[in-house]
Structures are given as structure tokens and as C-alpha cells.
MARROBA-177211 format. One record per atom (N, C-alpha, C): z, x, y; atom name; residue in one letter. Coordinates in steps of 0.02 Angstrom, whole numbers. Atoms other than C-alpha are relative to their C-alpha. Layout:
<rs>
{r {Z,X,Y},CA,a};
...
</rs>
This chain:
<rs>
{r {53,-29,43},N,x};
{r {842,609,589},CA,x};
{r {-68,-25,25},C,x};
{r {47,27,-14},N,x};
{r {668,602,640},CA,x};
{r {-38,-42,-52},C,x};
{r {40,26,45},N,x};
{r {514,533,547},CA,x};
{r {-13,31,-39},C,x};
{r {15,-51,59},N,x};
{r {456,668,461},CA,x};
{r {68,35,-47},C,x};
{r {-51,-9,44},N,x};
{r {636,713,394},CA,x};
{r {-6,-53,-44},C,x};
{r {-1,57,32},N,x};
{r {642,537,337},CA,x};
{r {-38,-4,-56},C,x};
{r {50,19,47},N,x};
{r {477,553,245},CA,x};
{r {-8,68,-35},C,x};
{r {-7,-48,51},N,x};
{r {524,702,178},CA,x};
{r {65,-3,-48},C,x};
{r {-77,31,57},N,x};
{r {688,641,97},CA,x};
{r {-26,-50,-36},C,x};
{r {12,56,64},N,x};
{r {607,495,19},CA,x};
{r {-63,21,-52},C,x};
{r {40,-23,23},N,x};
{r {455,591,-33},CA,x};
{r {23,40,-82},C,x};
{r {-21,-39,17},N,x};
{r {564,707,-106},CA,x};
{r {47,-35,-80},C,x};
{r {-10,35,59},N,x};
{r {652,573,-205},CA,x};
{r {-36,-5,-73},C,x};
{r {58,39,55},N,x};
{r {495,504,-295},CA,x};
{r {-10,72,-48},C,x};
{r {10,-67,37},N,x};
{r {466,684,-343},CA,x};
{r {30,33,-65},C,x};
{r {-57,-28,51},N,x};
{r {619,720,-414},CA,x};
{r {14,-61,-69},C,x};
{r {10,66,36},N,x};
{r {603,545,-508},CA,x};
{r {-60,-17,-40},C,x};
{r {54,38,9},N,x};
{r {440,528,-538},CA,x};
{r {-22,-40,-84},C,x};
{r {16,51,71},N,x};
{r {444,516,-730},CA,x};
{r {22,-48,-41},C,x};
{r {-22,69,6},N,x};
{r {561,387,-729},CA,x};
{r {-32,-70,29},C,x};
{r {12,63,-36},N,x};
{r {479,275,-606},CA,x};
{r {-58,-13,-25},C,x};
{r {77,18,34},N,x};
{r {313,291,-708},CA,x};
{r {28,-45,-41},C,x};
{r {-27,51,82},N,x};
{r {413,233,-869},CA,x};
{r {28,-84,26},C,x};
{r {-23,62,-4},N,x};
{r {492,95,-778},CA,x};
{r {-56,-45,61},C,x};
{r {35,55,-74},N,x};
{r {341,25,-648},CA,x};
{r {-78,21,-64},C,x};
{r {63,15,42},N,x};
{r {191,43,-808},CA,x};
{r {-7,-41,-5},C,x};
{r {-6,60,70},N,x};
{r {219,-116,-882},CA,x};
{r {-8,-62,58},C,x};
{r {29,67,-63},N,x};
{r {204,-219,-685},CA,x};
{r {-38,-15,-7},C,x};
{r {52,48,1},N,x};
{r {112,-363,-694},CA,x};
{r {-7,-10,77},C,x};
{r {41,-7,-57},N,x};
{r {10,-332,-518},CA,x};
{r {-57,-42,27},C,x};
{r {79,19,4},N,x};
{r {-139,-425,-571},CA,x};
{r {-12,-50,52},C,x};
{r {-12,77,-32},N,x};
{r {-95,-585,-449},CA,x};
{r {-31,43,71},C,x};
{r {22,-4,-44},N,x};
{r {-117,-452,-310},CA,x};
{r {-60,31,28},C,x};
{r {79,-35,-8},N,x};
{r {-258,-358,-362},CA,x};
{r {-74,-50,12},C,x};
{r {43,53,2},N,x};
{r {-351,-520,-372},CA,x};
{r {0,-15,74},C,x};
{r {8,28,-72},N,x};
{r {-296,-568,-196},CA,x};
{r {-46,67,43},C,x};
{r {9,-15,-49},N,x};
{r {-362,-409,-126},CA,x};
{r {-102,-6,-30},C,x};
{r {48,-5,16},N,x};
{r {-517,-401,-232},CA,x};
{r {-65,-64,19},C,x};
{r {24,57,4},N,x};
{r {-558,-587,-205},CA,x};
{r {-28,-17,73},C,x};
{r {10,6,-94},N,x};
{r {-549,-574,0},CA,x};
{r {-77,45,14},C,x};
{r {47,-22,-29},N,x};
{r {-690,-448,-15},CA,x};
{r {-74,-25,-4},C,x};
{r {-9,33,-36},N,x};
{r {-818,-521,55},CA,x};
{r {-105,52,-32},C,x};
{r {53,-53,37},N,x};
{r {-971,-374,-11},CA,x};
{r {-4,-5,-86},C,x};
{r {7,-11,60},N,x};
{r {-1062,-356,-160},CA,x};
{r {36,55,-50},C,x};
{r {-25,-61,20},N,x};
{r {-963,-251,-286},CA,x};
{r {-58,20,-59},C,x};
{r {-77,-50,18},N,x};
{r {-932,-116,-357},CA,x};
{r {26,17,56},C,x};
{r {-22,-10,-42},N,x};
{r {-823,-85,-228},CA,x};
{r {19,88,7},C,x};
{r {-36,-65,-10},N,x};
{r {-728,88,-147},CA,x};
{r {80,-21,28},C,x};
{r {-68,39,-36},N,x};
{r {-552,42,-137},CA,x};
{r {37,98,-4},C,x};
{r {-37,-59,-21},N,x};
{r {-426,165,-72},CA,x};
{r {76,-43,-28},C,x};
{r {-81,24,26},N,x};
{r {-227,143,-173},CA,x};
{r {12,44,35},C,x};
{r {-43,1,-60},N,x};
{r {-131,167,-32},CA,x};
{r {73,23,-24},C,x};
{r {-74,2,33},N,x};
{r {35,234,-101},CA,x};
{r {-2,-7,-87},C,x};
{r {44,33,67},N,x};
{r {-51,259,-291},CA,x};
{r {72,6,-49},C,x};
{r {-61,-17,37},N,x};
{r {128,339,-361},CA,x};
{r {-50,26,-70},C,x};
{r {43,-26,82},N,x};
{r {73,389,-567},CA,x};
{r {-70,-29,3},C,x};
{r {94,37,9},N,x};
{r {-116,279,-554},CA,x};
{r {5,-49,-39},C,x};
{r {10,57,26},N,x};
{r {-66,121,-640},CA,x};
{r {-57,-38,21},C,x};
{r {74,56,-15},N,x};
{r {-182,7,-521},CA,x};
{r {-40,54,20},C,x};
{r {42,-37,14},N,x};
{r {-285,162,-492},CA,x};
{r {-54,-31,-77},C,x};
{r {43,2,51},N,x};
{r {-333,159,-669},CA,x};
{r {-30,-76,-10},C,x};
{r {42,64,-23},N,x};
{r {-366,-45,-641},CA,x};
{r {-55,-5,19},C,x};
{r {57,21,-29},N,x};
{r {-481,-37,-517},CA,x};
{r {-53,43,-34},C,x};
{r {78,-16,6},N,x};
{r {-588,80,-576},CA,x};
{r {-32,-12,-81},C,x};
{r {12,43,72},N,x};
{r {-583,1,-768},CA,x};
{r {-42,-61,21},C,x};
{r {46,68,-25},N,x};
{r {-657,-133,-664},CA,x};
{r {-78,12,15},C,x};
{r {82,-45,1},N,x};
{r {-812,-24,-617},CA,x};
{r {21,12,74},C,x};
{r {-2,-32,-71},N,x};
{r {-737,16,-436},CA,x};
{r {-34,57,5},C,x};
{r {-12,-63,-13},N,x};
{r {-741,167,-345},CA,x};
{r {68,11,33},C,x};
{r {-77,19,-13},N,x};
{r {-552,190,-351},CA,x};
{r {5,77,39},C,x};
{r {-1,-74,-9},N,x};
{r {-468,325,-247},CA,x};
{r {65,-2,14},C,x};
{r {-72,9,-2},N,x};
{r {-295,357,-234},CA,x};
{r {22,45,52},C,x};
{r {-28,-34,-55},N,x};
{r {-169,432,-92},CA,x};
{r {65,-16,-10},C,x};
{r {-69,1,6},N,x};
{r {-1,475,-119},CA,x};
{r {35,54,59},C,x};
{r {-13,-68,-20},N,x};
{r {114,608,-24},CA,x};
{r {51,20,-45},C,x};
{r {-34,-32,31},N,x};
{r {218,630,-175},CA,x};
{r {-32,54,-22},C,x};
{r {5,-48,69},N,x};
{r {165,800,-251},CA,x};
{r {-31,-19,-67},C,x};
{r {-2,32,72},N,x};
{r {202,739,-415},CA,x};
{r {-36,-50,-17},C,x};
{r {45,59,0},N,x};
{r {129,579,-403},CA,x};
{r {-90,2,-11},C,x};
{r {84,-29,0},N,x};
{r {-47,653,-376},CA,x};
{r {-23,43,-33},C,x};
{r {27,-17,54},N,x};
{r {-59,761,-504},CA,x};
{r {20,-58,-68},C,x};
{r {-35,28,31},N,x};
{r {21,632,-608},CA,x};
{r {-67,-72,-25},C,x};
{r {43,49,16},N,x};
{r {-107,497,-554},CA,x};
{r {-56,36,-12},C,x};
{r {76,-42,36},N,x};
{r {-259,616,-581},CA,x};
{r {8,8,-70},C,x};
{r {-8,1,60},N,x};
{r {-201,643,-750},CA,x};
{r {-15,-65,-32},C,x};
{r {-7,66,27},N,x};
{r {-167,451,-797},CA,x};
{r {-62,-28,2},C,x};
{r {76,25,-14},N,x};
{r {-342,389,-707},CA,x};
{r {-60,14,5},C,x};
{r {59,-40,2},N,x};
{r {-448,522,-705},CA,x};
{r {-51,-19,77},C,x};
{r {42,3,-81},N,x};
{r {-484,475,-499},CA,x};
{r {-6,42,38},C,x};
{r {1,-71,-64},N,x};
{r {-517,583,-360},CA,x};
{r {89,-48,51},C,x};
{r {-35,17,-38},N,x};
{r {-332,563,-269},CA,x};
{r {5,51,48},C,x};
{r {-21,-51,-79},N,x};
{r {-258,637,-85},CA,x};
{r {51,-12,-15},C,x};
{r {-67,15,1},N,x};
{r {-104,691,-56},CA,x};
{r {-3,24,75},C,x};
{r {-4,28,-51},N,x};
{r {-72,631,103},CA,x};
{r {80,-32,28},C,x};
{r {-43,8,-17},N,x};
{r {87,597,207},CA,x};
{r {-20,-60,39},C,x};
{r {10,61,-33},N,x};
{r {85,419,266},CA,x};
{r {0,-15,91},C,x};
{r {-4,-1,-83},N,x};
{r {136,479,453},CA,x};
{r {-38,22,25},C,x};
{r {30,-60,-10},N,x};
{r {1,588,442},CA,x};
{r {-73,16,-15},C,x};
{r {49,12,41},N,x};
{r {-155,516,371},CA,x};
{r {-53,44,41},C,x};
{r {64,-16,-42},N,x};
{r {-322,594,402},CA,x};
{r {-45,-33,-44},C,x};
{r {41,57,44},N,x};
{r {-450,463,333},CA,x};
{r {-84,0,25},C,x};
{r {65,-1,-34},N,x};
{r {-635,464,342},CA,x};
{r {-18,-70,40},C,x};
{r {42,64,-60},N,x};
{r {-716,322,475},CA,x};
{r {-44,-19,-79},C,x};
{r {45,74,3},N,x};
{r {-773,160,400},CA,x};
{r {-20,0,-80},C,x};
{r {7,-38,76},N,x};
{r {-762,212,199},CA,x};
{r {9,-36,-61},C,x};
{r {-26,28,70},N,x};
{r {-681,87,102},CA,x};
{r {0,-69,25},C,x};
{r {-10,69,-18},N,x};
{r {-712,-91,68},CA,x};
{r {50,-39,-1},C,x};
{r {-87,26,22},N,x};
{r {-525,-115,12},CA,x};
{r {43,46,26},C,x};
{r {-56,-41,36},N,x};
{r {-349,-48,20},CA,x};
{r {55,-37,-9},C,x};
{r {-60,30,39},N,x};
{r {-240,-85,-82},CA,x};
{r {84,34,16},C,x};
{r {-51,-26,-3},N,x};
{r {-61,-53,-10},CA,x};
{r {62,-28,-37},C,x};
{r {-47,35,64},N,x};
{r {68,-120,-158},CA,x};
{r {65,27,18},C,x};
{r {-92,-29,-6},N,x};
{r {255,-87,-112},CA,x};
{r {-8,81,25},C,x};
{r {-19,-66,-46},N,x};
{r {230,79,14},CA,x};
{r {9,-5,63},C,x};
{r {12,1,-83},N,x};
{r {210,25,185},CA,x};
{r {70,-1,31},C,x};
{r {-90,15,-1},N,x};
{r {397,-15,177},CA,x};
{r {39,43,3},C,x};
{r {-36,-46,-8},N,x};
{r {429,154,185},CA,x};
{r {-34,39,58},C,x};
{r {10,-12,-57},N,x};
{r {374,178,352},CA,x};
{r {33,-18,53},C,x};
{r {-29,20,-77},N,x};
{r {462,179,505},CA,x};
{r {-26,-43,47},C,x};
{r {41,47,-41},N,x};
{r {427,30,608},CA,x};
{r {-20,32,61},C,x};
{r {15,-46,-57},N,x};
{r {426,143,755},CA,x};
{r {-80,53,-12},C,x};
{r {51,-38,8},N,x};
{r {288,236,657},CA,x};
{r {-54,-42,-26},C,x};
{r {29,51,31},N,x};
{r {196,79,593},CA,x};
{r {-80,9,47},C,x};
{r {71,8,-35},N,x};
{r {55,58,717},CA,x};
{r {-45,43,3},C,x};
{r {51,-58,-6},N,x};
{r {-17,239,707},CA,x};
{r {-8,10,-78},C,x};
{r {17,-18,86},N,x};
{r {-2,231,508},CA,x};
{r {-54,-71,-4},C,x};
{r {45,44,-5},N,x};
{r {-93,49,539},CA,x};
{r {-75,16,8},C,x};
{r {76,-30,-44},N,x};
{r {-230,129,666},CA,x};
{r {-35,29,-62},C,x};
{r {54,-52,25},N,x};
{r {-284,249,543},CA,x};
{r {-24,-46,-61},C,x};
{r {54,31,83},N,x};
{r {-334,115,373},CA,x};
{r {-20,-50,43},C,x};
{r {66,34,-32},N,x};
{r {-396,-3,509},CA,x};
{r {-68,48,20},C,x};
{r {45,-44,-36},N,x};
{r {-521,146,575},CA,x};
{r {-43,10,-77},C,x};
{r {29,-31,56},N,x};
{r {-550,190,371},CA,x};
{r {-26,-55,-36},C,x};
{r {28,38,19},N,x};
{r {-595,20,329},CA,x};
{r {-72,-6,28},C,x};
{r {70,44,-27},N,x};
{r {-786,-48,326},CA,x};
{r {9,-57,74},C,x};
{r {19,77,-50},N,x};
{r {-835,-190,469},CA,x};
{r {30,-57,-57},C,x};
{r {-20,30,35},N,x};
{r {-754,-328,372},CA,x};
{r {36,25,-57},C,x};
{r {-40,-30,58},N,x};
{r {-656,-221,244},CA,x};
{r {59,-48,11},C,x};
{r {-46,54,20},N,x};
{r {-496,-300,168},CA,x};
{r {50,47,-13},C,x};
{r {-57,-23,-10},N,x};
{r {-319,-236,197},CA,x};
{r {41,-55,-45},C,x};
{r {-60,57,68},N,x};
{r {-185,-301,29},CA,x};
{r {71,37,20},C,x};
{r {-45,-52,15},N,x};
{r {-18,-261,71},CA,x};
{r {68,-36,-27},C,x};
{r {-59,49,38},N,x};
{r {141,-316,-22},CA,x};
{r {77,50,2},C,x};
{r {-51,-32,-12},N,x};
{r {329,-255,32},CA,x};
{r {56,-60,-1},C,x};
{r {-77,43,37},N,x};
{r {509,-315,-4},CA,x};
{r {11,-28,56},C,x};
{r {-17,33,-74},N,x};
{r {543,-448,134},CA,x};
{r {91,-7,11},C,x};
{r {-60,-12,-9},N,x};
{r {699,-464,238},CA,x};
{r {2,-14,80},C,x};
{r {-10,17,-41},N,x};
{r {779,-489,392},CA,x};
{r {-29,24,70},C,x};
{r {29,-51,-47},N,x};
{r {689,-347,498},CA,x};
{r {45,42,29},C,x};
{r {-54,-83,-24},N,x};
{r {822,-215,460},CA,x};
{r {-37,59,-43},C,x};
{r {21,-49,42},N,x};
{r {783,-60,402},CA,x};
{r {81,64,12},C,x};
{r {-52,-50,12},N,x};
{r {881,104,342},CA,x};
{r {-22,18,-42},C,x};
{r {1,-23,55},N,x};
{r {920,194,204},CA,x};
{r {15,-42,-90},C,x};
{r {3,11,60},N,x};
{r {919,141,21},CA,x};
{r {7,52,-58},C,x};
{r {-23,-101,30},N,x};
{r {1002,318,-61},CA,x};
{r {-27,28,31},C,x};
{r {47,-57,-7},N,x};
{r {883,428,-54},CA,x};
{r {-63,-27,46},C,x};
{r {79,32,-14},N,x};
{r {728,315,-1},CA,x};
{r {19,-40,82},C,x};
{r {10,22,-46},N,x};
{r {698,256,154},CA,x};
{r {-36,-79,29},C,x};
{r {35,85,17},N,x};
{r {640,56,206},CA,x};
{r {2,-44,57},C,x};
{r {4,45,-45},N,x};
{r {602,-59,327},CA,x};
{r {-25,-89,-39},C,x};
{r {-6,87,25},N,x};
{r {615,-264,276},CA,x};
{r {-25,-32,36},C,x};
{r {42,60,-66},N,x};
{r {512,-382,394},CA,x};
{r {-4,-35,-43},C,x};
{r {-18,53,15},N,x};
{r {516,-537,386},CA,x};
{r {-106,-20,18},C,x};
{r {45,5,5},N,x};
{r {328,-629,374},CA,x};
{r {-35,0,102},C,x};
{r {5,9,-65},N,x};
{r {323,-662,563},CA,x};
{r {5,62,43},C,x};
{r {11,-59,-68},N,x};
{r {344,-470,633},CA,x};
{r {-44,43,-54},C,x};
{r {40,-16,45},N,x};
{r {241,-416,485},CA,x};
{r {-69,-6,27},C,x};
{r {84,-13,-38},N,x};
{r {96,-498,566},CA,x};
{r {-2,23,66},C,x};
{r {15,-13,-81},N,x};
{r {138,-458,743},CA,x};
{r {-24,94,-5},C,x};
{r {4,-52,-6},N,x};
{r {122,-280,697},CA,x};
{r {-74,22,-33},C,x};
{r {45,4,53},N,x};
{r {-34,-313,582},CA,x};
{r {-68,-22,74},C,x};
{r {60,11,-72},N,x};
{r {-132,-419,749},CA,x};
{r {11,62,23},C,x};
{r {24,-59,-44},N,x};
{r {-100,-284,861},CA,x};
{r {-25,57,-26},C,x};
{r {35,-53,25},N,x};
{r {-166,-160,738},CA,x};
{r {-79,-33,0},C,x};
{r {68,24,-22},N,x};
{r {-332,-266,772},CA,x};
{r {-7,-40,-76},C,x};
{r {47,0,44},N,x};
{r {-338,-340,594},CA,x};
{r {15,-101,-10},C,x};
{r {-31,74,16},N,x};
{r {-315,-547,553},CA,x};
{r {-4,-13,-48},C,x};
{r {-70,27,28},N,x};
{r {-226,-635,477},CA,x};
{r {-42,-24,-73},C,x};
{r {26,49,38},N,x};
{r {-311,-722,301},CA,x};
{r {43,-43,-35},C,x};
{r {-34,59,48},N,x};
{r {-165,-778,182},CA,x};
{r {36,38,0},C,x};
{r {-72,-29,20},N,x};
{r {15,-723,117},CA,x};
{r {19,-55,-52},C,x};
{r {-35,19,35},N,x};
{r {121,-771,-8},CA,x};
{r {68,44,-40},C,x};
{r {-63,-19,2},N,x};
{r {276,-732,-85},CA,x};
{r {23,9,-79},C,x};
{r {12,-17,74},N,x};
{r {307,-653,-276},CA,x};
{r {80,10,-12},C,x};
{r {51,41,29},N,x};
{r {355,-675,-395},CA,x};
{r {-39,-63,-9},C,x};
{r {4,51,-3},N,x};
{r {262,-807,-432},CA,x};
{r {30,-74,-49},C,x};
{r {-24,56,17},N,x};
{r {327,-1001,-454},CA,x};
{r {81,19,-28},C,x};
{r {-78,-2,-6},N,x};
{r {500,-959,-418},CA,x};
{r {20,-29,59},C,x};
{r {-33,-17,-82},N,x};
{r {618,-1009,-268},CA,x};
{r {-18,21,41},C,x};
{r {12,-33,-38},N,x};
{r {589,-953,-140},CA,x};
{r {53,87,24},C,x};
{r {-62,-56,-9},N,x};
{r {763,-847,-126},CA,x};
{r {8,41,-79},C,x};
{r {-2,-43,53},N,x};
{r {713,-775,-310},CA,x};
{r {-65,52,10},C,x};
{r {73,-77,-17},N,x};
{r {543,-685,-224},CA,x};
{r {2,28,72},C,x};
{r {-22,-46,-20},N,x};
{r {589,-531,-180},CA,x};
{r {-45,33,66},C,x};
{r {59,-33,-20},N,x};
{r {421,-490,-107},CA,x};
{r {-54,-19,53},C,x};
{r {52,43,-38},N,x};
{r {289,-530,24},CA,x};
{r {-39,46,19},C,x};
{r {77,-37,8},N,x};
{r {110,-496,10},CA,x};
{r {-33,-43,28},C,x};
{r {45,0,-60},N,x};
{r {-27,-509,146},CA,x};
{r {-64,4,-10},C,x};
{r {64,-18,19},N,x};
{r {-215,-509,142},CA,x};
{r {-27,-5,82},C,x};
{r {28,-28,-60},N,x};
{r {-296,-432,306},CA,x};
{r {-71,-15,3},C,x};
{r {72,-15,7},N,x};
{r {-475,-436,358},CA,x};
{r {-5,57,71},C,x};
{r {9,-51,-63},N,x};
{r {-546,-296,491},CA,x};
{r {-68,-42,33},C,x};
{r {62,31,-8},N,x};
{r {-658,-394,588},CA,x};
{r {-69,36,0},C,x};
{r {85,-40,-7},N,x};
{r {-863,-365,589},CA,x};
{r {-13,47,70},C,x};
{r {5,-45,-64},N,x};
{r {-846,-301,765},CA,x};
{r {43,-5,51},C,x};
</rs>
């Protein structure tokens, strides 16, 4: 199966799901990472953050309750009328293999549990394009289910697991470094968090 099958089977999922996964992903407590990406930036706000994978507009409607300029990008369908409804933002619906992003636009993005559904094989050209759409110093958040650096299927959905160490190798060579990570939830085990989240910078030049 290629890529674009791939990301049309899992797309296709969320779609067919979507008003379950609202009911059961409203009520995430996020705030630990919205802080990390908000905190790295680095500019006076109000900011322009781009949700990267917005699904219904939960942290949509966050950031821009904050006084952002929130903007959302999904390629579910559903999702994007779903989060325009919930947040009242301007969203894209956008295929992650497939971005077309304006140059140098956003002082944030916030990528929260999507990147993971990218093909590592397709990783570096989905990278290229939110390094190119970030500001000079903009701030890349991204947080995905860690793992051994297998990927496959998951039913319907599609997933790749890295482990913190090919996470960044794929993150440097997208040009961006390194600032902090950590591992959620928080003040658990280590083998009870599920999760590992990243904070990027794009350098000034």
C-alpha cells in the first residue's frame, strides 16, 4: 500500500468516528503541552499558531481563548467542519503528505498526537514544509506515542512509534534543534508514559 492509500484509510477512519473521538478526547488535560509550546516562544504575543492535526478544535479553541491567532489543519473532512463549528477559527483541510503552507507565517505549531501518523519514509517532506511555514525562530511542539521505532497498522489507523533518539535525528535533519522533551503523563514511571513530547526551535537563520 502506498502513502496516500495509507492516509486515506486512516483519514477515513477519523471520519467515520469522528463524533466519538470528540466525546472521548474533550475532557484532555493538554495544558502541560500547550504551555511547553507557548513558553519556548521567544516573540511578543499574541501569537499565530497553526494546530497541526486540530481533529474537533479542542486546543484550537485554547489558543485563541488565549488571544492567539489560532488556525487549524486537519485532512479529516469531518474534523474541519467540526472544528470550525466548536472554535469559530479559520481551519485547512489539508492532507499531511501534502501540505501547501504559506512561507514564514506562524510563530508556533502545535503538533499534539498526529505526526505519528505519518510514514517515516514520508516524514522529512511533511517536516520541510512546517519548518519553511515557521517564522525565523518559530517553535515546533510535537507530542506522539513512543516506542521501539516500529510502525504499522493499528485497525484502521495507521502509526509510526520512535523512540526519543530517531525522533530527533529526523527533527535535526529537518534543520530544526533540539530545546527540551519529556515524557507524559506527568509524574509517573516512566513505563506508565505513554507519550513523548518535543519542543523545536527553527533557527534565526
Amino acid at each position: 500500500m502506498n502513502h496516500d492509500d495509507i492516509s486515506r484509510s486512516t483519514l477515513q477512519h477519523y471520519n467515520e468516528h469522528a463524533e466519538d473521538f470528540f466525546a472521548g478526547t474533550i475532557d484532555h488535560d493538554v495544558s502541560q503541552n500547550i504551555a511547553a509550546l507557548l513558553g519556548a516562544i521567544t516573540t511578543p504575543a499574541p501569537h499565530t499558531i497553526l494546530d497541526l492535526g486540530c481533529g474537533p478544535g479542542r486546543d484550537l479553541k485554547t489558543f485563541s481563548g488565549l488571544g492567539h491567532r489560532a488556525i487549524g489543519l486537519d485532512g479529516s473532512e469531518r474534523f474541519v467542519a467540526m472544528a470550525r463549528e466548536y472554535s469559530g477559527c479559520e481551519v485547512w483541510q489539508q492532507d499531511f503528505l501534502h501540505l501547501d503552507l504559506p512561507p514564514a507565517l506562524f510563530d508556533g505549531i502545535f503538533a499534539n498526537a498526529v505526526l505519528f501518523h505519518v510514514p517515516s519514509a514520508a516524514l522529512p517532506h511533511t517536516l520541510d514544509q512546517l519548518f519553511g511555514t515557521l517564522k525565523p525562530g518559530g517553535v515546533l511542539f510535537t507530542s506522539n506515542p513512543r516506542g521501539e521505532n516500529q510502525e504499522g497498522w493499528n485497525g484502521e489507523r495507521y502509526g509510526t512509534y520512535h523512540d526519543y533518539d530517531s525522533w530527533e535525528r529526523f527533527l535535526l535533519a529537518a534543520g530544526f534543534v533540539a530545546l527540551h522533551h519529556y515524557y507524559r503523563p506527568p509524574g509517573l514511571p516512566r513505563e506508565q508514559q505513554p507519550w513523548l513530547a518535543s519542543v523545536w526551535r527553527k533557527p534565526m537563520c
